[in-house]
VMD Tcl script that draws the C-alpha trace (Angstrom):
set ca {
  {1.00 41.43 -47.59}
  {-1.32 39.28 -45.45}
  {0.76 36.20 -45.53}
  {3.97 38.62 -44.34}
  {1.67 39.57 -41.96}
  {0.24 35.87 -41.01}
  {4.22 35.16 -40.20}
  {5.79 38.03 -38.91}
  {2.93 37.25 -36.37}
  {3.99 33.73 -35.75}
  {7.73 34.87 -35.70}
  {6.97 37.84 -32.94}
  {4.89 35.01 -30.67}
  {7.27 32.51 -30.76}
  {10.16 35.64 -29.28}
  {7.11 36.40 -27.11}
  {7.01 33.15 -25.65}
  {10.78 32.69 -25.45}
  {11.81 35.88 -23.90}
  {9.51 34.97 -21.50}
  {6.99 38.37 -21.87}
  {3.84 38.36 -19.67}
  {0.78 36.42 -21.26}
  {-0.91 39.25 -23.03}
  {2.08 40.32 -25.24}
  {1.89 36.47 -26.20}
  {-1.69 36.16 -26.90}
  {-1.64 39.38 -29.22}
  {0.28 38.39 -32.15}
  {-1.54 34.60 -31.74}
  {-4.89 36.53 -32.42}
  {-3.25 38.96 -35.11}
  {-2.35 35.82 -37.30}
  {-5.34 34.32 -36.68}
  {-7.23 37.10 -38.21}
  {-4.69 37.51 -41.00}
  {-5.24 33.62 -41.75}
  {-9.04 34.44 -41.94}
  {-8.51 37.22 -44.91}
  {-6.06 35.08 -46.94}
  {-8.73 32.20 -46.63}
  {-11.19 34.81 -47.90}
  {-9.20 36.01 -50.57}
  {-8.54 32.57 -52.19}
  {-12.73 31.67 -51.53}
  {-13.95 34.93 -52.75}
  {-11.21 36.50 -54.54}
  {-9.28 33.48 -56.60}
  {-12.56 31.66 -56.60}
  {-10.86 28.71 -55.02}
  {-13.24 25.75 -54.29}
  {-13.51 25.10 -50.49}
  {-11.41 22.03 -50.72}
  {-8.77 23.35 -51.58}
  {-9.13 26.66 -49.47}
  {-9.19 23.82 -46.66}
  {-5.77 22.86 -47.74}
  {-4.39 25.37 -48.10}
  {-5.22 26.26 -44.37}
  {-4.54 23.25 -43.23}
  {-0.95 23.43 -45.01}
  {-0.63 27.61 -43.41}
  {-1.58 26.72 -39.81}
  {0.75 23.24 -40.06}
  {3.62 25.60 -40.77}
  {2.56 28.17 -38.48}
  {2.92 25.58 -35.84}
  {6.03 24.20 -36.76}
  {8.06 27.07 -37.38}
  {6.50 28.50 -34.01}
  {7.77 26.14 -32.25}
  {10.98 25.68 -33.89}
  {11.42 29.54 -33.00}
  {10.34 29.26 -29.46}
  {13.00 26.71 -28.77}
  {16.02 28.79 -30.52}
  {15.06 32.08 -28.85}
  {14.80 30.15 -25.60}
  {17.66 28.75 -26.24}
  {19.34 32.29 -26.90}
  {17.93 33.47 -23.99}
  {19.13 30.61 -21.81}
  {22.69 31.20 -22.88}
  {22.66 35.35 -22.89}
  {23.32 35.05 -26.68}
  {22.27 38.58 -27.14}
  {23.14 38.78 -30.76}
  {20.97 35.98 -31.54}
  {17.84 37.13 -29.67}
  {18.34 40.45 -31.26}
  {17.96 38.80 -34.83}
  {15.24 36.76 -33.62}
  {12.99 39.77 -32.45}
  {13.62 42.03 -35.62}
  {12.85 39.19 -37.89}
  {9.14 39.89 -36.93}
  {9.67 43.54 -37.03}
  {11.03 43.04 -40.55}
  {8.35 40.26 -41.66}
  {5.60 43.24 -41.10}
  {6.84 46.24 -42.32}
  {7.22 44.59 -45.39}
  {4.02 43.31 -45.54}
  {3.05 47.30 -45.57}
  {4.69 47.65 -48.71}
  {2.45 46.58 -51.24}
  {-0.46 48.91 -49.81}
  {2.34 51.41 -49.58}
  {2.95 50.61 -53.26}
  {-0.80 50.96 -53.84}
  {-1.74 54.14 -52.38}
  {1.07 55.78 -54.33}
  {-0.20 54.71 -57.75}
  {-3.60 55.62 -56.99}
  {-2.86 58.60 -55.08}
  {-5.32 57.46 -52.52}
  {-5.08 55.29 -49.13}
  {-8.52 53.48 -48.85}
  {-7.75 52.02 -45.43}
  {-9.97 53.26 -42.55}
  {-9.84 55.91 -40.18}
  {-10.89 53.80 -37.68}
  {-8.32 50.53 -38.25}
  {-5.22 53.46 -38.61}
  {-6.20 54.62 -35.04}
  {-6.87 51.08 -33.94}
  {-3.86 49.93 -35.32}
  {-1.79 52.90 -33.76}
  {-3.34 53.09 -30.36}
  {-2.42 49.43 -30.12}
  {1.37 49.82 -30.61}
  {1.87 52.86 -29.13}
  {-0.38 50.75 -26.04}
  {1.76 47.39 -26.42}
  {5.12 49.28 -26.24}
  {3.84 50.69 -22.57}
  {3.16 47.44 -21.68}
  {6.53 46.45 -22.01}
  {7.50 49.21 -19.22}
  {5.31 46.83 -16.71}
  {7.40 43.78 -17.72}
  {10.36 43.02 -15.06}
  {12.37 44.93 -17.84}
  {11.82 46.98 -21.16}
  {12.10 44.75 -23.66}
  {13.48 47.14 -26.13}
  {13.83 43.87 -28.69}
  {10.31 43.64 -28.98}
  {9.05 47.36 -28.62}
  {10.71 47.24 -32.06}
  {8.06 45.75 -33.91}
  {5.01 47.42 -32.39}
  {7.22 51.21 -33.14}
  {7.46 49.88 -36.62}
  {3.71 49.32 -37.03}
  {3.02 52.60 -35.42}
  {5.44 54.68 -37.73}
  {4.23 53.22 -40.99}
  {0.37 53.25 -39.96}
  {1.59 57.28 -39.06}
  {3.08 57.40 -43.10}
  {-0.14 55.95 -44.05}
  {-2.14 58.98 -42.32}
  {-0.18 61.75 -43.34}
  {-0.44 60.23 -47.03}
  {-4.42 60.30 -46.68}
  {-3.90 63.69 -45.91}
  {-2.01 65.10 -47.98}
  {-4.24 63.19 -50.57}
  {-7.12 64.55 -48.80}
  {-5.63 68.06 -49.50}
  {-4.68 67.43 -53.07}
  {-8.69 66.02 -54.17}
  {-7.39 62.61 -54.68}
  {-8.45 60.59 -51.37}
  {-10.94 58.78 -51.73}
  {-11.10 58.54 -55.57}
  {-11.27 55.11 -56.39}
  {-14.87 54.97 -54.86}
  {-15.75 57.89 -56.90}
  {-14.90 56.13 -60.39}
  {-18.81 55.00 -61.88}
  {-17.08 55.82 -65.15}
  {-14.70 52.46 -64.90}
  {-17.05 50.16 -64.31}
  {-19.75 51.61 -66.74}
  {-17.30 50.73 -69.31}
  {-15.98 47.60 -68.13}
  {-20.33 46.87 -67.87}
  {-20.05 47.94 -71.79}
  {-17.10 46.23 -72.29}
  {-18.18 42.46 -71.12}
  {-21.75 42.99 -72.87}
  {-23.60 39.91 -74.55}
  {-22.48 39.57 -78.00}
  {-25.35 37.81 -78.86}
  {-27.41 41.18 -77.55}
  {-25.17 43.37 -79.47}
  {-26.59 41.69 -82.56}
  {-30.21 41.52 -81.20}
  {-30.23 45.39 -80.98}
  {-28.38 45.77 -84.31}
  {-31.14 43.34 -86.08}
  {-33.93 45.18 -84.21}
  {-32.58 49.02 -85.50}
  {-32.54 47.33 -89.35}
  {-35.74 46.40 -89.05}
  {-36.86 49.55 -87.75}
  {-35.11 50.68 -90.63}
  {-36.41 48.66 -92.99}
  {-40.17 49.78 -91.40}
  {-39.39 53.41 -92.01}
  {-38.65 53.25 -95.50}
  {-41.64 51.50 -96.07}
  {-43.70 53.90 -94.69}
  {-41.87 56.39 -96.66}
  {-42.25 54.21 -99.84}
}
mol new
graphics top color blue
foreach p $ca { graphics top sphere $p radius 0.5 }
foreach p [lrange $ca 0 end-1] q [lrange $ca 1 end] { graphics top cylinder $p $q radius 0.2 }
display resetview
C-alpha cells in the first residue's frame, strides 16, 4: 500500500509539474510521498527489524528512483502537453489516480476480514477535506484540470467507502474489535512461554507433592 502510495505520488507531481498547475498542487503530492517514504522506512526499522544500514539503502535506492522516474515523467507529460497529445496526457494523469486507489486495496482487503476499519476519524476527514479542497483549487487554475481532479475524486470516494464501512461496522458491534481482543495475546503470552519455566513450575508442584505425602505419611 504505502509504496503504491510513495509512487502514485511521484507520478501525480511529475503531471503536476508538466501540465503546468500552480505551485501548491505541485508541492502536495511532493510532501504526500515524503511522508509515505517516512512509514515504509519505519516499517522495515521497526516492523522487519531491518538494521539501519540497510533501511539507509533502501531509501537511498526509493528516493533515487523517485527522482528519476519524476523526472523522466515531467519531461513526457511536458512533452504531451507541448504537442496537444491529449491522449497521452490523459494516460499520464490517471496513472497516479490508478497507482493510489490501489494502494487502498489492501486496507480495503483488511477491514473486510476483520470486519473492522481501524483508521482514524480524524485522518478520513483529513484525508477527505483535502480532496474535496484540492479539486476546488483546480477551479482557480486558468482552466479545470479535469485530468487531475481525477485522482483527488478517487481518494475522496474510497476514504467515503472506508466511512460508511466503519459504520456499518459500528452498527453491527464489530468496529473497533481488534483493540478489544486481550484474549489473543494472553494466549500468544502463553503460547511463547519459557520452556525452561514450564519445567521449573512442574518440578516445584512434585515437590510440593512429594512434601504432602510426607506429611501425610
Amino acid at each position: 500500500m504505502l509504496y503504491l502510495w510513495y509512487y502514485g505520488g511521484m507520478l501525480y507531481g511529475a503531471y503536476a509539474v508538466g501540465a503546468g498547475l500552480y505551485v501548491g498542487l505541485v508541492i502536495q503530492p511532493q510532501l504526500f510521498s515524503f511522508f509515505a517514504l517516512v512509514n515504509i522506512l519505519q516499517v522495515h526499522l521497526y516492523g522487519s527489524r531491518m538494521c539501519a544500514a540497510r533501511v539507509a539503502a533502501v531509501g537511498a535506492l526509493l528516493v533515487a528512483s523517485y527522482v528519476g522516474g519524476h523526472i523522466g515523467m515531467w519531461k513526457a507529460c511536458a512533452h504531451a502537453v507541448g504537442r496537444h497529445q491529449h491522449a497521452a496526457v490523459t494516460v499520464l494523469g490517471v496513472l497516479p489516480a490508478t497507482a493510489i486507489a490501489l494502494g487502498f486495496l489492501p486496507e480495503i482487503c483488511v477491514c473486510l476480514r476483520e470486519q473492522t476499519v481501524e483508521m482514524s476519524n480524524l485522518f478520513l476527514l483529513f484525508d477527505i477535506l483535502g480532496g474535496v479542497f484540492s479539486t476546488i483549487s483546480l477551479a482557480f487554475d486558468h482552466s479545470f484540470d479535469y485530468v487531475a481532479s481525477i485522482t483527488y475524486l478517487v481518494v475522496v470516494l474510497l476514504d467515503v467507502v472506508l466511512v460508511l464501512m466503519k459504520a456499518y461496522y459500528h452498527a453491527r458491534g464489530t468496529q473497533g474489535i481488534m483493540r478489544r481482543r486481550p484474549d489473543s495475546n494472553a494466549e500468544s503470552g502463553a503460547a511463547t512461554a519459557d520452556p525452561g519455566e514450564e519445567e521449573e513450575e512442574q518440578g516445584l508442584a512434585c515437590g510440593d507433592k512429594h512434601v504432602i505425602e510426607a506429611k501425610q505419611g
